[in-house]
N, C-alpha and C positions, 0 to 999 in steps of 0.2 A: 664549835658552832656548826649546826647541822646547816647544807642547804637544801632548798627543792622549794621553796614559796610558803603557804599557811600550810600544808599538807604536813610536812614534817613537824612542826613544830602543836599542831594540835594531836599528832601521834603517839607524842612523849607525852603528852595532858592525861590523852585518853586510856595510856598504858600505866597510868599515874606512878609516872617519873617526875624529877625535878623538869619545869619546862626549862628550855635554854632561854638564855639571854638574849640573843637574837639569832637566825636564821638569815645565808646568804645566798643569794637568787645573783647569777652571772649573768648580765644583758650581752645577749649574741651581740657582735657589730656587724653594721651593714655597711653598701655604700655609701656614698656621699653627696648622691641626689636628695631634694626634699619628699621623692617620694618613700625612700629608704626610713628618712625623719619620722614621716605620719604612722608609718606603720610600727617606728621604735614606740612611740609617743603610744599610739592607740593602745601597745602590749604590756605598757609600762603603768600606763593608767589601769589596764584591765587587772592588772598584781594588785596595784595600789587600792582598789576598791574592793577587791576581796578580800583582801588583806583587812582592809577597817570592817568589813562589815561581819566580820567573826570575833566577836566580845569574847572568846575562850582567848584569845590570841592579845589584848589590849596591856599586857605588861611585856610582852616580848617584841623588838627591834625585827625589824626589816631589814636587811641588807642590798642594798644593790650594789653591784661592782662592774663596774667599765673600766676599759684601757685606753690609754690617752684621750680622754670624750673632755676634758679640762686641762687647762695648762697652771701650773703649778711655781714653774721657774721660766727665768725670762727665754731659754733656751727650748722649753718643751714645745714638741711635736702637738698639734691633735688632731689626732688620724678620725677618730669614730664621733663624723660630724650628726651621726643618726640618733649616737646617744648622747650628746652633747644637749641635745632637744630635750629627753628623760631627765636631764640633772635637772637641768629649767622646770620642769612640773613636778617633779619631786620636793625642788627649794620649795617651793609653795603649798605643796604638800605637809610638807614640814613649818611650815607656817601657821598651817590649819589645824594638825594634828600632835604638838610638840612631843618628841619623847618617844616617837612611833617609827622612823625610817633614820637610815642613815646610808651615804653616798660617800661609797670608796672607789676610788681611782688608782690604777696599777700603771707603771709602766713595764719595761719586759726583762727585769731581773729577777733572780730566785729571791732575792734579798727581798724585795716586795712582798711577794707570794708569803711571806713567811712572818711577817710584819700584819698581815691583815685582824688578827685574832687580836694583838694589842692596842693598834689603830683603834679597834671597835669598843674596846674596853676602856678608853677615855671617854666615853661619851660626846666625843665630838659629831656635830653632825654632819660635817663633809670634811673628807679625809682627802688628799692626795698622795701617797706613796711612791717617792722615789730614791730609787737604792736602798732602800728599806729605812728610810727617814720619811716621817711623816709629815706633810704642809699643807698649808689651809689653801685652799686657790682664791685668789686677792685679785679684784682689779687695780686699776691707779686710779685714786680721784685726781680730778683735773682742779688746780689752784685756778683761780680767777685773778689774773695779773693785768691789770689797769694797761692798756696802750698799744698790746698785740695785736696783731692783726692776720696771722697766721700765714700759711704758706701764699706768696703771691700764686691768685688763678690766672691765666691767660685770658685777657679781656681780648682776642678773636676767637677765642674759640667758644663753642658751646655747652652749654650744663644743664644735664637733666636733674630734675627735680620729680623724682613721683611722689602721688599724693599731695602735687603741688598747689589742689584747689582748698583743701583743708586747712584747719586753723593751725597748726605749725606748717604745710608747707609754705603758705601765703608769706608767714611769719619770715620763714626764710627766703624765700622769693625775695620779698622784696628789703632783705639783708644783703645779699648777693649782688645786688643791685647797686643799692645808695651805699653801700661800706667796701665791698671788695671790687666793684668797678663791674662788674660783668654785665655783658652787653648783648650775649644771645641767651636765650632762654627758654627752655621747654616746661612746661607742665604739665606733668601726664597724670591723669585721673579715670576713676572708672567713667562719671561723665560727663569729660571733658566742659566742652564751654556751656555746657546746661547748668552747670556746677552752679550752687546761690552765691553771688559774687564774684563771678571768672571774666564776666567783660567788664567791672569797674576794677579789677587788679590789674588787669592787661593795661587797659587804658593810664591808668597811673603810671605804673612803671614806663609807659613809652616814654610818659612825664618826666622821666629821668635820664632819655635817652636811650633805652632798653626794646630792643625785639625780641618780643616774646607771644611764643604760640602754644595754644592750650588744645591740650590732645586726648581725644576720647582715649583709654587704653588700660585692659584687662591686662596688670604686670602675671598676673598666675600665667598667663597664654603665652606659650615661648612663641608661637608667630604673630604674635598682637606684639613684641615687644622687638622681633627682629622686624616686621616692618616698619617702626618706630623709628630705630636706629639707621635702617636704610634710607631715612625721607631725613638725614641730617643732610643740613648743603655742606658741598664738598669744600668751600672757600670757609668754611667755619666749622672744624671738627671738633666732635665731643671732645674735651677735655676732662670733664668730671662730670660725677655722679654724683646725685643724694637721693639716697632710698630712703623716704618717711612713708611711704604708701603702710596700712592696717587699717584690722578691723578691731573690735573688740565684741566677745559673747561669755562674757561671766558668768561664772557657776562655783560652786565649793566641787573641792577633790569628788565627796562622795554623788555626786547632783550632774556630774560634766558629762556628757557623751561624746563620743568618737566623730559624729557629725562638726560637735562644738570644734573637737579639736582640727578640722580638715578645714573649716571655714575661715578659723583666726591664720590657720600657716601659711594657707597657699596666699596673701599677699603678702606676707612677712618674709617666708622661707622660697618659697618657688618665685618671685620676684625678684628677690635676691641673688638666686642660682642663676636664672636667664639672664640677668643683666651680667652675673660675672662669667660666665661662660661668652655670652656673645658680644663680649668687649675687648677679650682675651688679646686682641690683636691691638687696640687702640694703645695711643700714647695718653694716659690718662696722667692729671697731679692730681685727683683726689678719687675715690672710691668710700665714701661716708655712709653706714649705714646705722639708719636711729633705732637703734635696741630701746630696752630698759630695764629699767635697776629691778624689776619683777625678774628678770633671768641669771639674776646675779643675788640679789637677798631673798627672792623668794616673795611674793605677795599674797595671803588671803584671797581667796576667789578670781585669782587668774593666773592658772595653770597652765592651761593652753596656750595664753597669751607668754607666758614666762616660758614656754617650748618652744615656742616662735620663735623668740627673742635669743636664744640661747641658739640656737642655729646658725644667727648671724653674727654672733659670737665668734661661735666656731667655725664660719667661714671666713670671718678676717684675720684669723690666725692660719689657716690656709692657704690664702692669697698670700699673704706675709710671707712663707716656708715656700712659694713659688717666684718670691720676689715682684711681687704685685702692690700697687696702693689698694691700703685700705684700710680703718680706721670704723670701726664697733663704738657708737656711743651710746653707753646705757644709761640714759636719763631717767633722771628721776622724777617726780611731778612737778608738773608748770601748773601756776598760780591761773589762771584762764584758757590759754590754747590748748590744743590738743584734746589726747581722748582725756583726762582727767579734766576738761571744763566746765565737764556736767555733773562733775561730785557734788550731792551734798553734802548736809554740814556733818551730821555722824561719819561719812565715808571720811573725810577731811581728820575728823579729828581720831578716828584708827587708824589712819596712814603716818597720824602725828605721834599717834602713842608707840606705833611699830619705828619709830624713828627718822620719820621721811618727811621732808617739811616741803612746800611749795617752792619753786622757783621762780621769778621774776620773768618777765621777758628778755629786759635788760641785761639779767645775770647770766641766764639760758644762751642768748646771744654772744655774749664775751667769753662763754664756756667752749661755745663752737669755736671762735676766734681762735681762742687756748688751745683746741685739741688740735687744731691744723697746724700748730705749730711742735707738736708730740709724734715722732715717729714710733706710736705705738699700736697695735693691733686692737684692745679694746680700753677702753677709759669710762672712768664713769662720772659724767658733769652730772650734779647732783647736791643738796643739801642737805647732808644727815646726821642725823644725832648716830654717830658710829657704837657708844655704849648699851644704844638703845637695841639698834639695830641687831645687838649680838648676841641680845640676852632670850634666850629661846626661852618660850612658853611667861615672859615675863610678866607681872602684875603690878599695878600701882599700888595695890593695899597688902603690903607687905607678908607673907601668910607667916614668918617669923615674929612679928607684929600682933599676931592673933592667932597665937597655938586654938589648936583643935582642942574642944571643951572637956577634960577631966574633975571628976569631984564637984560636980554641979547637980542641982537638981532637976528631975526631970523639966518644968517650968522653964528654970536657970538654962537650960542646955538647947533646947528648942527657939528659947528666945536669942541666944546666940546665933545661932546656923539661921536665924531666918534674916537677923542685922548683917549675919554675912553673905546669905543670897541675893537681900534685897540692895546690898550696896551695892556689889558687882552688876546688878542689873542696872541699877541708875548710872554706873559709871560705862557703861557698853552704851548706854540706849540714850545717855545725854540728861533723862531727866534727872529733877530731884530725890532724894531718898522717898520722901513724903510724899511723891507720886506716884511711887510704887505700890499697888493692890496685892496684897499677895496670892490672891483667888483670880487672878486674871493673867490670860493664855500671853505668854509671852509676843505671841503676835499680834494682842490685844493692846500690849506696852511696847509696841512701835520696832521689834528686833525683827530685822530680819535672817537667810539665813548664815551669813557671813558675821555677823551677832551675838547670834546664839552659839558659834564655833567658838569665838571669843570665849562669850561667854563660859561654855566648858570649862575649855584651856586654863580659866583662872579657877574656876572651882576645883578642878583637881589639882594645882599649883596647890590653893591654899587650904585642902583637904589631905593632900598627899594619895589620893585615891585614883585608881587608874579608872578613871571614867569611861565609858563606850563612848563612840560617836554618834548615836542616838540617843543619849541620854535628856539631854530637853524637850527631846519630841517626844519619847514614851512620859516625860514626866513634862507638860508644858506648862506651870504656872510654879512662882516660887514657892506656896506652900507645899506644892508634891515637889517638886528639887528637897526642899528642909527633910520630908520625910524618908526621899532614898536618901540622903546625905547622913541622916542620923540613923536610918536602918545599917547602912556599911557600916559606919564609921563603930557602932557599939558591938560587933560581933562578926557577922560575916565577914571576916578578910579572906574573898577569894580574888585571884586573877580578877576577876571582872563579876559583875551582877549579873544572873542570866535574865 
């Protein structure tokens, strides 16, 4: 396997060699600040989009390789919390683009080093190697056991909650409250009690017997958060944390900018850093930070978001190796609160077909319960169809189901590729087959572009054809899809269409 990014590997094309199979690209490590993360993240995206937008290149593998950036075994270190972020936008990456990158992980024996060639050759798409044995990196999903109520908090002392004006912090606020007893309470937000509904939450909770004050506060601002922490009364010491503080600014791999990626981290990643660095000293029982399952399986159009997340990942496995509380939960979608309360219905049901089903409040809540009582670094409370979830580049219309048309007539062969364009389109877009025009712009039939990504991913599934990532856009209605579809499929097998 050659490395050095798309450069080698269109070398071999151009020198018309066999091209290799894949190409592997070593991510330097950095430190362990979130500013180290942005700039992993910003260089790793910068690969990843040249990489897709070189169609000579669309049948050969990406390789990234980091050392300890994922933990693997219950024992493993992970040192390179910079590119712990890069696995995060890559999974998702890989979500977008199946078949296109793959994510190796080394520890520091020869044995590894030596193992990477085979590793790559199963087609798996993230690798851990250690001692030259290969393993998938796994979180623990969290069972939901009726009656828990996880580690007791110390009802004198106090708990911050950032993010706590939003629809999961509130959520939890006021769990904290009426289930685990807690009695002081901070909520910090960017704007504090301006927030829409920060003085009827306040007010409520006193209802239960609860002081709680609502605090303007830029977690990205390490002095926005150490005067935070300084204006705790000393008769009531922080005790615990819950980081839910985020943003979200969605885009597909090829579409995201480096702005995208600064804006989602710094209150994911840099939040997360301040509060563990300038707590370092306190007696803390919990340190909770809400990840999600986007840094762990990868989601469709949130890259940046699954880099965040992946961060905090790989900070509670740090805290953990310094003997710190702390606890990574990667949730999965909740059914109303949160940033997924404004999916629609199409978003709703590609999160369903990728395997990810909505949570409850209910469930969501007994899952926090659950994980405070797991001394484990990250968990993922969460409802998923795990088969689904695993099946990379999968499709519901089986492309075994529907071999590619031989021994048909021209008529015969066209009317096929267009029942099988026009389905996958109704089945991406929601509507019926019979809705579909086949003379109209895809963005005419309601896809957008998380959609049309789909969308590909299953035509080349059930073509067998290494499609570009432009390919619906240079060809935007299903009757020009039928016509490059039947242009490859009858003669040209190159790497890619130029």
């Amino acid at each position: 396997m050659p490395g050095g990014e798309p450069s080698a590997a269109r070398a071999a094309i151009a020198a018309e060699a066999e091209p290799p199979a894949a190409v592997v690209v070593p991510l330097p490590p950095d430190d362990m600040t979130p500013a180290a993360a942005r700039r992993a993240t910003r260089r790793t995206l910068e690969i990843a989009q040249r990489w897709l937008s070189d169609d000579t290149l669309a049948g050969v593998r990406l390789v990234f390789l980091t050392r300890h950036a994922v933990a693997a075994l219950p024992t493993d270190p992970v040192e390179d919390l910079a590119n712990a972020a890069s696995w995060g936008l890559i999974r998702s990456a890989q979500a977008e683009n199946p078949g296109r990158f793959t994510l190796v992980d080394l520890d520091r024996t020869p044995e590894s080093e030596d193992a990477i060639a085979a590793a790559v050759a199963t087609g798996a798409p993230q690798v851990a190697i250690r001692n030259g044995i290969p393993h998938r990196p796994e979180t623990t999903p969290v069972p939901l056991i009726t009656g828990r109520t996880g580690r007791p908090l110390d009802p004198g002392g106090t708990v911050l909650v950032t993010g706590g004006t939003g629809g999961l912090g509130a959520l939890f606020a006021r769990h904290l409250v009426t289930e685990h007893g807690v009695r002081h309470l901070i909520l910090a937000s960017r704007r504090g009690d301006a927030a829409k509904g920060a003085g009827a939450l306040v007010a409520e909770l006193a209802g239960h017997g609860a002081e709680v004050r609502v605090v303007a506060c830029d977690v990205a601002d390490r002095a926005a958060v150490q005067a935070l922490l300084a204006a705790v009364a000393a008769d009531h010491p922080l005790t615990a944390v819950v980081h839910a503080a985020g943003v979200l600014d969605d885009a597909v791999v090829t579409a995201l900018s480096p702005e995208q990626v600064d804006v989602v981290m710094r209150p994911k990643a840099d939040g997360a850093w301040h509060l563990h660095e300038l707590t370092r000293g306190f007696d803390l029982d919990a340190f909770v930070l809400f990840s999600s399952v986007a840094s762990v399986l990868g989601t469709a159009g949130q890259a940046n978001y699954a880099a965040a997340n992946g961060f905090l990942d790989a900070l509670s496995h740090h805290r953990h190796s310094l003997g710190l509380p702390a606890t990574s939960l990667a949730w999965g979608l909740w059914d109303a609160d949160g940033m997924g309360g404004g999916l629609g219905q199409a978003d709703l049901e590609r999160m369903r077909r990728a395997g990810i089903r909505p949570l409850s409040a209910e469930d969501g809540l007994g899952l926090f319960d659950d994980a405070l009582t797991v001394a484990e670094p990250l968990l993922m409370p969460a409802d998923l169809d795990l088969a689904a979830t695993r099946t990379e580049g999968a499709t519901s219309r089986d492309p075994a189901a529907t071999p590619m048309p031989s021994g048909l007539s021209p008529d015969e062969r066209d009317a096929f590729l267009l029942d099988l364009v026009v389905g996958h389109v109704a089945e991406v877009s929601g509507h019926s087959d019979d809705a579909i025009e086949p003379d109209a712009t895809l963005f005419e039939l309601g896809l957008d572009s998380l959609m049309i990504v789909e969308l590909r991913n299953r035509l080349a599934s059930a073509s067998g054809l290494a499609l570009p990532a432009n390919v619906a856009f240079d060809h935007p209605t299903p009757a020009a899809l039928v016509d490059h579809l039947r242009d490859r499929l009858l003669g040209e097998r190159r790497p890619v269409d130029a």
